[in-house]
N, CA, C and O atoms as a Tinker XYZ file with bonds, in Angstrom:
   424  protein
     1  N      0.844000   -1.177000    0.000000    73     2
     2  CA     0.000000    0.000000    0.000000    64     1     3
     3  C      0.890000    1.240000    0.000000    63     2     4     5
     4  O      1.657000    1.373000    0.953000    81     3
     5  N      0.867000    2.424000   -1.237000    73     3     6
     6  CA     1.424000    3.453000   -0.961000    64     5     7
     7  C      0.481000    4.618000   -0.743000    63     6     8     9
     8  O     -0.381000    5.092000   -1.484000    81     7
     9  N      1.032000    5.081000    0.945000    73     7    10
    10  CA     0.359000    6.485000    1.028000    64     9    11
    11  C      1.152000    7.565000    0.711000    63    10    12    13
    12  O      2.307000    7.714000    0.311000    81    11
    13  N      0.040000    8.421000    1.051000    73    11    14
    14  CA     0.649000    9.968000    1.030000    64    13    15
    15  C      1.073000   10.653000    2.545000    63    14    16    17
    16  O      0.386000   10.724000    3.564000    81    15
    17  N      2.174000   11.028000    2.348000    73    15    18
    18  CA     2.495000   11.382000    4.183000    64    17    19
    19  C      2.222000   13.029000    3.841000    63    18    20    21
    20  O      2.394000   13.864000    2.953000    81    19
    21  N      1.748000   12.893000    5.010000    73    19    22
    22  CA     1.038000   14.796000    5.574000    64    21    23
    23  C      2.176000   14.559000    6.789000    63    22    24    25
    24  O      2.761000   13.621000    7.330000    81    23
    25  N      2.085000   16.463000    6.886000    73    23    26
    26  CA     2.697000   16.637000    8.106000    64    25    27
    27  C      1.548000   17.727000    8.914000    63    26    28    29
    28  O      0.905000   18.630000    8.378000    81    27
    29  N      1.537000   17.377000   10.129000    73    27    30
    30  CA     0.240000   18.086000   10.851000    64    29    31
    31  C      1.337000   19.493000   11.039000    63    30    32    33
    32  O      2.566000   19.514000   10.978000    81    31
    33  N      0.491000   20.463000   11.254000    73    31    34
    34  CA     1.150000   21.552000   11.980000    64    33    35
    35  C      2.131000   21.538000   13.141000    63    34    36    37
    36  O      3.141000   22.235000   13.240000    81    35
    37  N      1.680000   20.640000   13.999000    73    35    38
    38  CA     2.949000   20.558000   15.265000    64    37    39
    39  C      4.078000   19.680000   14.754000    63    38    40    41
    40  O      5.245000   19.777000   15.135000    81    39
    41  N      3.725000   19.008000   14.058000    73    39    42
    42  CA     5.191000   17.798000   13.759000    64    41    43
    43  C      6.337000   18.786000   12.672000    63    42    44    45
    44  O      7.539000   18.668000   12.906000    81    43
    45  N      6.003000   19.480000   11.818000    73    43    46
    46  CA     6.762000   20.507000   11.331000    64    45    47
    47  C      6.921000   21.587000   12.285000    63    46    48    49
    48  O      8.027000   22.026000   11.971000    81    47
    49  N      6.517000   22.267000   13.225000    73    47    50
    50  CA     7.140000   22.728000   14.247000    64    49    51
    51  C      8.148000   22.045000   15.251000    63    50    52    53
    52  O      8.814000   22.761000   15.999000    81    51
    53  N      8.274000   20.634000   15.279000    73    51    54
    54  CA     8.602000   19.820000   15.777000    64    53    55
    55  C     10.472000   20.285000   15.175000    63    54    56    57
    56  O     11.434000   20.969000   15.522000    81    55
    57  N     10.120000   19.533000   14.306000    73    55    58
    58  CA    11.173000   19.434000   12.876000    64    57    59
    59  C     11.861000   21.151000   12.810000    63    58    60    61
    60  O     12.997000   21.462000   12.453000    81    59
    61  N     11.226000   21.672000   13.077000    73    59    62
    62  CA    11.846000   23.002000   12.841000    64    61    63
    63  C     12.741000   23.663000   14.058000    63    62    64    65
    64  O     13.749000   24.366000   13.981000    81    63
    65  N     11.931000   23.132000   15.344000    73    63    66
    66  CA    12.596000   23.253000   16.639000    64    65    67
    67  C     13.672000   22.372000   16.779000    63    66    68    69
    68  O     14.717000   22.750000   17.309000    81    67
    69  N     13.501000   21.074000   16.299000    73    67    70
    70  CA    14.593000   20.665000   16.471000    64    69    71
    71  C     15.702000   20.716000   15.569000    63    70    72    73
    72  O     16.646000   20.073000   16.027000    81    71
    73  N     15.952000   21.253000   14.429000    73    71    74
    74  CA    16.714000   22.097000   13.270000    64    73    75
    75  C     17.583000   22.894000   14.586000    63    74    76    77
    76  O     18.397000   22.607000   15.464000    81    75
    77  N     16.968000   23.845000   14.172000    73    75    78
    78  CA    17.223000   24.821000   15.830000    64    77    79
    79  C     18.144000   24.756000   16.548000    63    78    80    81
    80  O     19.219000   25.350000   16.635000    81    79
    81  N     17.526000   23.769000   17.218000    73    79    82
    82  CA    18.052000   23.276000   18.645000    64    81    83
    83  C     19.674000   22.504000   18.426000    63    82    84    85
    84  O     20.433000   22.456000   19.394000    81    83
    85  N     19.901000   22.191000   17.691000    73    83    86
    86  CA    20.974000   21.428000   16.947000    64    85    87
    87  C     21.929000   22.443000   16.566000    63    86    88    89
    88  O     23.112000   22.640000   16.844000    81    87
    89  N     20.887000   23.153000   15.694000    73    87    90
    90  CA    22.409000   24.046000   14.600000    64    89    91
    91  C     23.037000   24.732000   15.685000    63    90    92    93
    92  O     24.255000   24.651000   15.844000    81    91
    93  N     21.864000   25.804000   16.902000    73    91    94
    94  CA    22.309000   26.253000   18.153000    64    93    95
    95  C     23.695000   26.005000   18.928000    63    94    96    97
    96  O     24.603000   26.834000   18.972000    81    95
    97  N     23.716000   24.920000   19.445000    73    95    98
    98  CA    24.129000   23.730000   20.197000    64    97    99
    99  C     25.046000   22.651000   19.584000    63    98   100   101
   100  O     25.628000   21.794000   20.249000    81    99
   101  N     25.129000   22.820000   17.908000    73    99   102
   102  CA    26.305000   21.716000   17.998000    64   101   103
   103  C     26.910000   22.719000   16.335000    63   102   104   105
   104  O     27.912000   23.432000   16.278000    81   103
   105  N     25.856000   22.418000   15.111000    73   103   106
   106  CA    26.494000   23.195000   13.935000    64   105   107
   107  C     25.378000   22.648000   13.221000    63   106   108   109
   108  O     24.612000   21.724000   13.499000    81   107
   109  N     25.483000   23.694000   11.897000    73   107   110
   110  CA    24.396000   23.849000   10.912000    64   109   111
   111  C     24.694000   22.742000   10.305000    63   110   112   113
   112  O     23.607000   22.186000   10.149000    81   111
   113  N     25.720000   21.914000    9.756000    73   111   114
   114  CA    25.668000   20.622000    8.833000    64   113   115
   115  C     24.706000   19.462000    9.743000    63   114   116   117
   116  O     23.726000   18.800000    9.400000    81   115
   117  N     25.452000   19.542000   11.031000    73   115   118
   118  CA    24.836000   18.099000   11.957000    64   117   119
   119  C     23.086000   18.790000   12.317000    63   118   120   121
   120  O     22.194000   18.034000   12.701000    81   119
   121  N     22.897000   20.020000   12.147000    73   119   122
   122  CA    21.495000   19.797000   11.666000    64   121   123
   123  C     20.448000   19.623000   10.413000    63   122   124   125
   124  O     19.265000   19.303000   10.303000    81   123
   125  N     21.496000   19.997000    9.538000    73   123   126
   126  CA    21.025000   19.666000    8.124000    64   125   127
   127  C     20.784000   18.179000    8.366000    63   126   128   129
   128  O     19.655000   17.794000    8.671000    81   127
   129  N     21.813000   17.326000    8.238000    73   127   130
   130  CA    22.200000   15.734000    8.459000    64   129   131
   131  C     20.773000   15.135000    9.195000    63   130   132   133
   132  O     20.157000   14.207000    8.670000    81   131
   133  N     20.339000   15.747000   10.420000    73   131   134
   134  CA    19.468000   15.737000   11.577000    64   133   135
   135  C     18.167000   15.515000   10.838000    63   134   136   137
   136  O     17.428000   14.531000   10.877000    81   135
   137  N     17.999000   17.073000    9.894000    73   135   138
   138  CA    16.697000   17.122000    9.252000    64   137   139
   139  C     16.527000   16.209000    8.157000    63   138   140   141
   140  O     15.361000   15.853000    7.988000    81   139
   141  N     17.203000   15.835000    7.533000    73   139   142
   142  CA    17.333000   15.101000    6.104000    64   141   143
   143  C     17.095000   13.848000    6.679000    63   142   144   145
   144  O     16.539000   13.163000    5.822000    81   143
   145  N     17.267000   13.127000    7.864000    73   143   146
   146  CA    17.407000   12.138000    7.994000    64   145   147
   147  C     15.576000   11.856000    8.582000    63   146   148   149
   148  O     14.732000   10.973000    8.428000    81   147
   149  N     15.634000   12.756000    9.068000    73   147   150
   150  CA    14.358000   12.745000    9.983000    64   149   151
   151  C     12.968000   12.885000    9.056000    63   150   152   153
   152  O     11.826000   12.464000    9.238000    81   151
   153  N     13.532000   13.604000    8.063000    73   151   154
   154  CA    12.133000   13.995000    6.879000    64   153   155
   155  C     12.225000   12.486000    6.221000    63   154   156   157
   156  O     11.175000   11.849000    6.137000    81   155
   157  N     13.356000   11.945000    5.790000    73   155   158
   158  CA    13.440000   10.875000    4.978000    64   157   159
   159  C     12.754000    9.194000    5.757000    63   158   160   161
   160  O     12.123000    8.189000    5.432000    81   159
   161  N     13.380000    9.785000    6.860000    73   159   162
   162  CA    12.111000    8.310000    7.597000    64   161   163
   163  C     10.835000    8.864000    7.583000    63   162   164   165
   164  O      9.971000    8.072000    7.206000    81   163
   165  N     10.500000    9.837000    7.839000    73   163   166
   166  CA     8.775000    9.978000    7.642000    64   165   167
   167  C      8.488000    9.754000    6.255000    63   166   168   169
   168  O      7.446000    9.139000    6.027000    81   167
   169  N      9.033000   10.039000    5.490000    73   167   170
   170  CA     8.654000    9.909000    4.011000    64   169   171
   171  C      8.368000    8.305000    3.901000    63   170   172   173
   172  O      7.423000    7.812000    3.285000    81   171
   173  N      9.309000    7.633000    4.576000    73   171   174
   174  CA     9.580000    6.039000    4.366000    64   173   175
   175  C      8.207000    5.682000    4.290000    63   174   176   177
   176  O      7.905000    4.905000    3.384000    81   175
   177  N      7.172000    6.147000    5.169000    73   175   178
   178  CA     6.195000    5.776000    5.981000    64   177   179
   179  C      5.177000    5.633000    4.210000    63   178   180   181
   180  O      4.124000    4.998000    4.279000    81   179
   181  N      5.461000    6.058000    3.203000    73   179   182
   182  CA     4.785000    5.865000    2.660000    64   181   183
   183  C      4.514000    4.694000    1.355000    63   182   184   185
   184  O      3.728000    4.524000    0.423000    81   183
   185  N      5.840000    3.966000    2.032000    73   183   186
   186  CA     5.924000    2.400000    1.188000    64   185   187
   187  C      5.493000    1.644000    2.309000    63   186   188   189
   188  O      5.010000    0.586000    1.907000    81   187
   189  N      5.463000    1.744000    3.582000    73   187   190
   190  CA     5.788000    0.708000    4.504000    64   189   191
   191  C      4.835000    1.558000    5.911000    63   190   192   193
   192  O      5.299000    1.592000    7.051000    81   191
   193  N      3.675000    2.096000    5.596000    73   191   194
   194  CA     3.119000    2.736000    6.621000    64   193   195
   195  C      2.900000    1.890000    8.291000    63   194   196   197
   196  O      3.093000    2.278000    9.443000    81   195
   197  N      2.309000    0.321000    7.576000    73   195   198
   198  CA     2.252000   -0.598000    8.778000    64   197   199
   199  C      3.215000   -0.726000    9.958000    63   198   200   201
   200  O      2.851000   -0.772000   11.133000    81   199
   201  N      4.773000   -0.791000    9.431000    73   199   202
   202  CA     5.418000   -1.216000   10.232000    64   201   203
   203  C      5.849000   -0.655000   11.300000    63   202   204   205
   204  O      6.859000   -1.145000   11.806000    81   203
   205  N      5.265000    0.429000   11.895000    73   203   206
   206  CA     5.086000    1.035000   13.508000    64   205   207
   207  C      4.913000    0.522000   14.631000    63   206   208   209
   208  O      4.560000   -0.526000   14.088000    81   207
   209  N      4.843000    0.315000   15.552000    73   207   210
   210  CA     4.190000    0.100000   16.402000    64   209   211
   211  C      3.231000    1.144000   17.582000    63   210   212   213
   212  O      3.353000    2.363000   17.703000    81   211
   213  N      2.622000    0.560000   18.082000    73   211   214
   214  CA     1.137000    1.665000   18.796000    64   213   215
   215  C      2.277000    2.133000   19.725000    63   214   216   217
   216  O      3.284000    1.503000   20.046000    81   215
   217  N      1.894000    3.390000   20.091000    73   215   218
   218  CA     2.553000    4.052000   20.966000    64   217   219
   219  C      2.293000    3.544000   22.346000    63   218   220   221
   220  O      1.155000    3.260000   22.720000    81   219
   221  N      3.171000    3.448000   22.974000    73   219   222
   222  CA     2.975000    2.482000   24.875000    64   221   223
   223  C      2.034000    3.379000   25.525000    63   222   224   225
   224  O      1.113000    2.725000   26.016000    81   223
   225  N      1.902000    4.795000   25.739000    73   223   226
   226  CA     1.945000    5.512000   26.616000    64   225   227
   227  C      0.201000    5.455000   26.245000    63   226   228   229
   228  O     -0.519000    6.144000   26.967000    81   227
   229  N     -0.175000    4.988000   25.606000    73   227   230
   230  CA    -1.734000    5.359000   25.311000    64   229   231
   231  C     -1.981000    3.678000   25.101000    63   230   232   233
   232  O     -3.137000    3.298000   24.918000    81   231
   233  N     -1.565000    3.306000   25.113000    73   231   234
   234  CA    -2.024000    1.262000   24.542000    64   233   235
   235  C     -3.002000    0.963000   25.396000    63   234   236   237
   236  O     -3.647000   -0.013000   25.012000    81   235
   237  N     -3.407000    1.475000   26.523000    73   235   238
   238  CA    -4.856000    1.300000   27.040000    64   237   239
   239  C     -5.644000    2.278000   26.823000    63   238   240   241
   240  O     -6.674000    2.088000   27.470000    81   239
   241  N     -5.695000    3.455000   26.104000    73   239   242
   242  CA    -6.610000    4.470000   25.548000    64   241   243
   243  C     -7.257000    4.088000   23.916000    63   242   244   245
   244  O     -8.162000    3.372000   23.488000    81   243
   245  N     -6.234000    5.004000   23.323000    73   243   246
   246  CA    -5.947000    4.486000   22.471000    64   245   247
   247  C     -4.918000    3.803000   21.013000    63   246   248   249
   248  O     -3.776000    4.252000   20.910000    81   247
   249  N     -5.419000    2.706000   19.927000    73   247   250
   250  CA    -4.739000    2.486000   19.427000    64   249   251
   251  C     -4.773000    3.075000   17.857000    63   250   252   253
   252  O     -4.964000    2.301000   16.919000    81   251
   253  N     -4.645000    3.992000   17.728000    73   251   254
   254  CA    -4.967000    4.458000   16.512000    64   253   255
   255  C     -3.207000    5.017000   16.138000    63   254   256   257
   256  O     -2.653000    4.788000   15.063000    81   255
   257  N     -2.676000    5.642000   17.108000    73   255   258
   258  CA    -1.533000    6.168000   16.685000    64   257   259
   259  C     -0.352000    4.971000   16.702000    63   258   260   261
   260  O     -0.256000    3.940000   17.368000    81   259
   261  N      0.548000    5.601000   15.615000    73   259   262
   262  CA     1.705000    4.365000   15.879000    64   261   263
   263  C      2.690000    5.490000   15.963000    63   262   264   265
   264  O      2.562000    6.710000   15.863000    81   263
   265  N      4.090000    4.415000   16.257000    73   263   266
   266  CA     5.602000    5.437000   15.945000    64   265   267
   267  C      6.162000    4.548000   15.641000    63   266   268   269
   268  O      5.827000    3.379000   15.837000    81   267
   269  N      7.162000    4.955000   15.083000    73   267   270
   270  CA     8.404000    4.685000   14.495000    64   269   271
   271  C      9.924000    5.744000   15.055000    63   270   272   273
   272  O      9.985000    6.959000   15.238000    81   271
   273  N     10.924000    4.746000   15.191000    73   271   274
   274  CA    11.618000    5.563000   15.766000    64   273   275
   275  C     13.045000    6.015000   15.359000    63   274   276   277
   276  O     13.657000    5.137000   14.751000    81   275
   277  N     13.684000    7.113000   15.539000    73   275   278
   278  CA    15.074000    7.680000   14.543000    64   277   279
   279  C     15.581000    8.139000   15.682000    63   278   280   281
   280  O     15.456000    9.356000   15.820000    81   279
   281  N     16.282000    7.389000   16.821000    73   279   282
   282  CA    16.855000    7.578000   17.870000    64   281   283
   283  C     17.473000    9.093000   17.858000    63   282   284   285
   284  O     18.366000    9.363000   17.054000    81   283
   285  N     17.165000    9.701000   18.424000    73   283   286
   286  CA    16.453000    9.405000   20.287000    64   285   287
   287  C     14.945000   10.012000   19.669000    63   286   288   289
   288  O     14.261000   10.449000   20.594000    81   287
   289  N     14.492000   10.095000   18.750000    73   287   290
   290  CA    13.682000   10.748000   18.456000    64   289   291
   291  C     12.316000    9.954000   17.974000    63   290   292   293
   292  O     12.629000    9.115000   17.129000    81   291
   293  N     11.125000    9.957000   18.203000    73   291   294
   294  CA     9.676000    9.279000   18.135000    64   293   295
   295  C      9.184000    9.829000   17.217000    63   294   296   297
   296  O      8.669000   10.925000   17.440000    81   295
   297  N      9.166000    9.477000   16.342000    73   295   298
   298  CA     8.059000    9.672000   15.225000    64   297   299
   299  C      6.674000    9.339000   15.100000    63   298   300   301
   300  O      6.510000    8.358000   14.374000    81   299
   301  N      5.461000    9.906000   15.638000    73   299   302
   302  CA     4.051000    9.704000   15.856000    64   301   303
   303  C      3.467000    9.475000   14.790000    63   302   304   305
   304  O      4.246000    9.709000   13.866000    81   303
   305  N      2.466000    9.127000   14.423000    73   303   306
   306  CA     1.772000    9.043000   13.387000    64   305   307
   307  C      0.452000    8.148000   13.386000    63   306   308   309
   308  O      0.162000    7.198000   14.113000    81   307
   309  N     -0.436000    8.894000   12.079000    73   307   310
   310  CA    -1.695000    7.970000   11.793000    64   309   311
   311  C     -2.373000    7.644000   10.984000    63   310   312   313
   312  O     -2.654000    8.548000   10.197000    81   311
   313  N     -2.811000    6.690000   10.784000    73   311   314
   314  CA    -3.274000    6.201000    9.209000    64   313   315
   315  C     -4.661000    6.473000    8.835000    63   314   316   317
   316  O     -5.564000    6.015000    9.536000    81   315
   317  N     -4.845000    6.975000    8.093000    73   315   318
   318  CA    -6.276000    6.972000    7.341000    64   317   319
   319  C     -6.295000    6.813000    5.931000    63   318   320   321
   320  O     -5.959000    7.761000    5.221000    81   319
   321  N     -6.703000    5.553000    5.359000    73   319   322
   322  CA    -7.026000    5.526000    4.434000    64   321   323
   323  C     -5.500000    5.139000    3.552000    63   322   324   325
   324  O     -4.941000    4.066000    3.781000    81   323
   325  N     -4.915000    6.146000    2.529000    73   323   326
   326  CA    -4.119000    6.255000    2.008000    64   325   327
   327  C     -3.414000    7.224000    1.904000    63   326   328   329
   328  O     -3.039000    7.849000    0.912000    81   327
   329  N     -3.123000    7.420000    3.582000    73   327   330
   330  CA    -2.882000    8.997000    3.922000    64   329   331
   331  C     -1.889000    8.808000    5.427000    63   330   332   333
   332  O     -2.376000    8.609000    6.539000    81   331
   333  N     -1.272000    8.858000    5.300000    73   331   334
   334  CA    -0.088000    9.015000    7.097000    64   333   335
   335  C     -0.071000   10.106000    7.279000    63   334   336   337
   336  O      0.137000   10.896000    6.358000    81   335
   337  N     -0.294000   10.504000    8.579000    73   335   338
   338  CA    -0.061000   12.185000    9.360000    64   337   339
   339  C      0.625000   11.978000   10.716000    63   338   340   341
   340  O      0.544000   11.468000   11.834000    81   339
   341  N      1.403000   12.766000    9.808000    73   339   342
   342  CA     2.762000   12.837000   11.305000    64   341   343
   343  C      2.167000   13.363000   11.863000    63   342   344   345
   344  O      1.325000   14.060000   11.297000    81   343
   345  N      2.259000   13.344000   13.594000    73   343   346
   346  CA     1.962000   14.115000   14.433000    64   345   347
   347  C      2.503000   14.688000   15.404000    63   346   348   349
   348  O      2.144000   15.483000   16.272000    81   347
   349  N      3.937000   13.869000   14.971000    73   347   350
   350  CA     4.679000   14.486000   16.027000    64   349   351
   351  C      6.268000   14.126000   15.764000    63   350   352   353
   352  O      6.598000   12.989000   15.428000    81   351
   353  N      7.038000   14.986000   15.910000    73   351   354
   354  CA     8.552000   14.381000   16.219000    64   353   355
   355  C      8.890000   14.808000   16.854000    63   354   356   357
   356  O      9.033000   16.031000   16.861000    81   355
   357  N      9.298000   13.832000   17.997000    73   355   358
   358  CA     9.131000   14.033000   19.477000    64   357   359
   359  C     10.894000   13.605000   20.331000    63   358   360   361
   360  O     11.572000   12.734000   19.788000    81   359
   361  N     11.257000   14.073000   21.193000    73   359   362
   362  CA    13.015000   13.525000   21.533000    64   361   363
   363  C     11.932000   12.662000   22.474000    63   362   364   365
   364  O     10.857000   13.104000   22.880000    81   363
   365  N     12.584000   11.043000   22.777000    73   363   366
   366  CA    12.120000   10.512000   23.756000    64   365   367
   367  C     12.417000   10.191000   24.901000    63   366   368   369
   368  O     11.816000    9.394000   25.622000    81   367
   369  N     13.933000   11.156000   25.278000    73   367   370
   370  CA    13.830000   11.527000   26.692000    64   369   371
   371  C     13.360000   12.329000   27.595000    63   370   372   373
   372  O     13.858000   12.691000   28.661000    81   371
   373  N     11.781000   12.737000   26.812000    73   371   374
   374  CA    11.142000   13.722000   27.444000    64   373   375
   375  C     10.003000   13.131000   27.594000    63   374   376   377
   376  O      9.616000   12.234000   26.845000    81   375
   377  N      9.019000   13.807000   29.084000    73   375   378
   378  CA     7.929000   13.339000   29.432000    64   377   379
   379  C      6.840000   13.181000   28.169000    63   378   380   381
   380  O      6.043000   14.103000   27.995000    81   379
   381  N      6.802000   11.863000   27.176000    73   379   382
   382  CA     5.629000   12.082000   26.191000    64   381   383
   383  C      4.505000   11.767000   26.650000    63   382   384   385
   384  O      3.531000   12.300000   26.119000    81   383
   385  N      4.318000   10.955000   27.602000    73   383   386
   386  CA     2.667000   11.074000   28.282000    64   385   387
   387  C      2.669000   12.273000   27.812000    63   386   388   389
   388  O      2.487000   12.415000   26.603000    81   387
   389  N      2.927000   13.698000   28.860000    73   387   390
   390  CA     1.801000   14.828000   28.830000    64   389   391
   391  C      1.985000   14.865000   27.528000    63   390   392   393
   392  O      1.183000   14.360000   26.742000    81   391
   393  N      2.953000   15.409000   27.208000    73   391   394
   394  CA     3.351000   16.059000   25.467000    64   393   395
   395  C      2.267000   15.386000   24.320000    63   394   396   397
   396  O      1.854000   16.106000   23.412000    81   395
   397  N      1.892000   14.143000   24.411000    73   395   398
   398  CA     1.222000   13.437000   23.353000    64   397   399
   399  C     -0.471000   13.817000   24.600000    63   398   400   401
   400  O     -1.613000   14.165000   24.300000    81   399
   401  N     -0.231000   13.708000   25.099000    73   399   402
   402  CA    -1.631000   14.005000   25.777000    64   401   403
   403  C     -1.999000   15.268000   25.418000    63   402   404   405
   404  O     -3.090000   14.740000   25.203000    81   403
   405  N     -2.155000   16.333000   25.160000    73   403   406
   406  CA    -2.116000   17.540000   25.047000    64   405   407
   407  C     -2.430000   17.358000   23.358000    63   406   408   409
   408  O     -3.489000   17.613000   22.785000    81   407
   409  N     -1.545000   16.994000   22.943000    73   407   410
   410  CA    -1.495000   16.765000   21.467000    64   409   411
   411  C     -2.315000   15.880000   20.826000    63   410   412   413
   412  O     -2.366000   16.088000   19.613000    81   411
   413  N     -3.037000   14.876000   21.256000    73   411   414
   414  CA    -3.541000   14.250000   20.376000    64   413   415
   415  C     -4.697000   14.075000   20.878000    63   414   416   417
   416  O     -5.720000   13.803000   20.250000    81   415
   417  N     -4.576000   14.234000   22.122000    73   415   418
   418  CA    -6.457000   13.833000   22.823000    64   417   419
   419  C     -7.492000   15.031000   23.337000    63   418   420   421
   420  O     -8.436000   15.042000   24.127000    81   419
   421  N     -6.748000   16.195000   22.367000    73   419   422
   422  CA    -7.162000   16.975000   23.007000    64   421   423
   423  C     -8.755000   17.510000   22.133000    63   422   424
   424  O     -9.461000   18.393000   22.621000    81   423
């Protein structure tokens, strides 16, 4: 099945903060490198949308969202149809309960 990957409004803010946060803090190539790598696995999502798994932090709420992951970083996402929407790219040494709570159930 090939979809089409969307990016929601927060997951490109996501992507953009963490651009940022990088070039800031280390240099503009290792965030280029950062972003290219990070756009190119979400893109992946659109030969191979299935192979995610449900996010833990909601697996007794709900299962609609999956991730995929580009260490240290969580890639959220959800399927409809013939359509993936990022929802998030997320670092996962940070509290994602609230962060995805806020974000997706709201």
């Amino acid at each position: 099945m090939r979809c089409e990957v969307i990016f929601s409004k927060e997951a490109e803010d996501d992507l953009i903060d963490i651009y940022k946060f990088v070039a800031i803090n280390d240099s503009f190539e290792k965030a280029e490198a950062l972003f290219e790598n990070l756009m190119n696995t979400c893109l992946s999502l659109k030969d191979f949308p299935n192979r995610g798994h449900i996010v833990l932090e909601f697996y007794d709420l709900v299962n609609e969202y999956l991730e995929i992951i580009y260490k240290p970083y969580r890639i959220i996402y959800k399927i409809n149809k013939n359509q993936v929407r990022v929802m998030g790219i997320l670092d996962g040494r940070r509290n994602l309960k609230e962060i995805l709570h806020n974000r997706l159930l709201k």
